[in-house]
N, C-alpha and C positions, 0 to 999 in steps of 0.2 A: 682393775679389769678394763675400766672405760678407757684408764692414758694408756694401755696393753693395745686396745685394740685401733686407737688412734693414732699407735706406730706405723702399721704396716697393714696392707689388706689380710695378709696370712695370719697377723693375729686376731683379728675383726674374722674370720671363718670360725677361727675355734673358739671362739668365747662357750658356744652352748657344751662342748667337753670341758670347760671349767667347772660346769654348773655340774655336770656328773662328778668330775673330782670332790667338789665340796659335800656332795649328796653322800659318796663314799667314806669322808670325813666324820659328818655325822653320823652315820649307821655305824663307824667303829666304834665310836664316844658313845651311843645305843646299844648294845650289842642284845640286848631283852627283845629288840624287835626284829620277828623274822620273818615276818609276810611285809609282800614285795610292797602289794597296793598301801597298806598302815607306813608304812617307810614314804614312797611318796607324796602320799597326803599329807604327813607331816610334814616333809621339806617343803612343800608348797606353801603350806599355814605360815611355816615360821622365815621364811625368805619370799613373801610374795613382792613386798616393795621391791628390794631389790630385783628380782625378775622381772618385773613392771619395766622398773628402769633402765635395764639392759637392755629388754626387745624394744623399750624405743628409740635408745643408742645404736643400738646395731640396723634397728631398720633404715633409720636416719643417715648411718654410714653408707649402708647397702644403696641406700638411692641417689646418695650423691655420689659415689665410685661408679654404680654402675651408669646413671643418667648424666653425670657432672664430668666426671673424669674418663668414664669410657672403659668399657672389657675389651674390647676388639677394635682400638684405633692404633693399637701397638702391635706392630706384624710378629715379633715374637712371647709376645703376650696376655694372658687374658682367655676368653674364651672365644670360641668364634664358630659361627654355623658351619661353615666347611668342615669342619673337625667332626667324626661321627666317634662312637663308641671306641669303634676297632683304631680309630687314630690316639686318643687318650690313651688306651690301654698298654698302647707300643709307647707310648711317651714314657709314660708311668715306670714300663720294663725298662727304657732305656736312666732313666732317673735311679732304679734299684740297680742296676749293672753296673754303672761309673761311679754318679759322685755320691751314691749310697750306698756303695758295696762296703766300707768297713764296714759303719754302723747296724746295718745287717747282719753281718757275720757275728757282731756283739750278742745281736736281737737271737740267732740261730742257738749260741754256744750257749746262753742264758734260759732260752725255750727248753734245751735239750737238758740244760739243768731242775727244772723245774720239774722238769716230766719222770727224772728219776728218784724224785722225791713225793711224786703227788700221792701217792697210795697213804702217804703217812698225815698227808695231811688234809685237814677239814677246810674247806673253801666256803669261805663267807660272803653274803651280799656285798660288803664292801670290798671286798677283792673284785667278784665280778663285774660294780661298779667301777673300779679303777680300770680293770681290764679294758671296758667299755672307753672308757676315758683313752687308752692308748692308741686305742683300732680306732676310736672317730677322727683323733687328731692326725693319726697314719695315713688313714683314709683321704680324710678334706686334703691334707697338706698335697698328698703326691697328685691328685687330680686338679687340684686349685694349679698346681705346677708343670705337669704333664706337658704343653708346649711350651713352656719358656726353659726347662729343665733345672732342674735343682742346686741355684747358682748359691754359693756364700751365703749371700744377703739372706738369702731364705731358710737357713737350715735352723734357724733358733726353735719356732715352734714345733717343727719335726721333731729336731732334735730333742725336746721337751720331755716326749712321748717317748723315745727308744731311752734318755737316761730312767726316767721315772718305772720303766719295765724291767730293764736292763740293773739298775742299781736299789732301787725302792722294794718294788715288786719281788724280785725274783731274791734278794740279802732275809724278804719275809719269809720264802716257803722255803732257803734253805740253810737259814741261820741253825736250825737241829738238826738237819741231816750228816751225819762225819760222813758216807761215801762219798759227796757231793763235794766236801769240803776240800775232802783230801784227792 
């Protein structure tokens, strides 16, 4: 996770939805525990070094990206105070409209499968933990990207997120379903 996130700043965003991922991991390999708060107090007990150790890689990252290297010395880059809410958000639509419109359409056709199998099936913390896991990495990635737009270089960690929904997630809820299937 550390050499992950000392690739690229877009991987240094999502490190914290890894740490959801692995929470989800556990709570599979648990399945006795079904209270929320008992589930994270144990992930905390039993990964605290590790947690240690990442918020002070990532802070350490964060300071020198944003103090050393700079968020807004690159005109199409970064973040920047002229940019309000309503500027992001058009970024963001224009990033789902072009160079995310397939993997979108994946994300849609796969949602849509899911949803005609959910009556049958029982949704576990760990699911709603992964879930979690796909929306923050969705989330970070398209706003981390929002003005520079969603070039190549950047689709790995996105992309992360719509296969792990798209093939992990959704092959779970409708691996028993035959409407779905067929």
């Amino acid at each position: 996770l550390t050499l992950m996130s000392l690739q690229k700043e877009a991987f240094l965003i999502s490190v914290p939805g890894f740490y959801l991922l692995l929470m989800a991991f556990e709570v599979r390999n648990e399945e006795n525990k079904v209270n929320l708060k008992e589930i994270i107090i144990t992930f905390f007990k039993k990964h605290i070094f590790e947690i240690i150790v990442m918020v002070i890689v990532v802070l350490i990252e964060a300071y020198v990206t944003v103090f050393v290297v700079g968020t807004n010395q690159i005109g199409y880059a970064g973040f920047s105070s002229d940019w309000g809410l309503k500027d992001y958000l058009a970024g963001i639509w224009n990033n789902l409209r072009h160079s995310c419109l397939s993997y979108m359409v994946l994300s849609v056709f796969m949602f849509i499968a899911i949803l005609t199998c959910l009556k049958k099936c029982v949704i576990t913390w760990a699911e709603v933990l992964e879930l979690l896991f796909c929306i923050y990495i969705f989330v970070a990635q398209q706003f981390l990207h929002a003005k520079s737009e969603m070039f190549e270089r950047y689709f790995l960690p996105w992309v992360i997120c719509i296969c792990y929904f798209a093939m992990i997630m959704c092959y779970r809820f409708i691996q028993g379903n035959k409407k779905v299937v067929m």
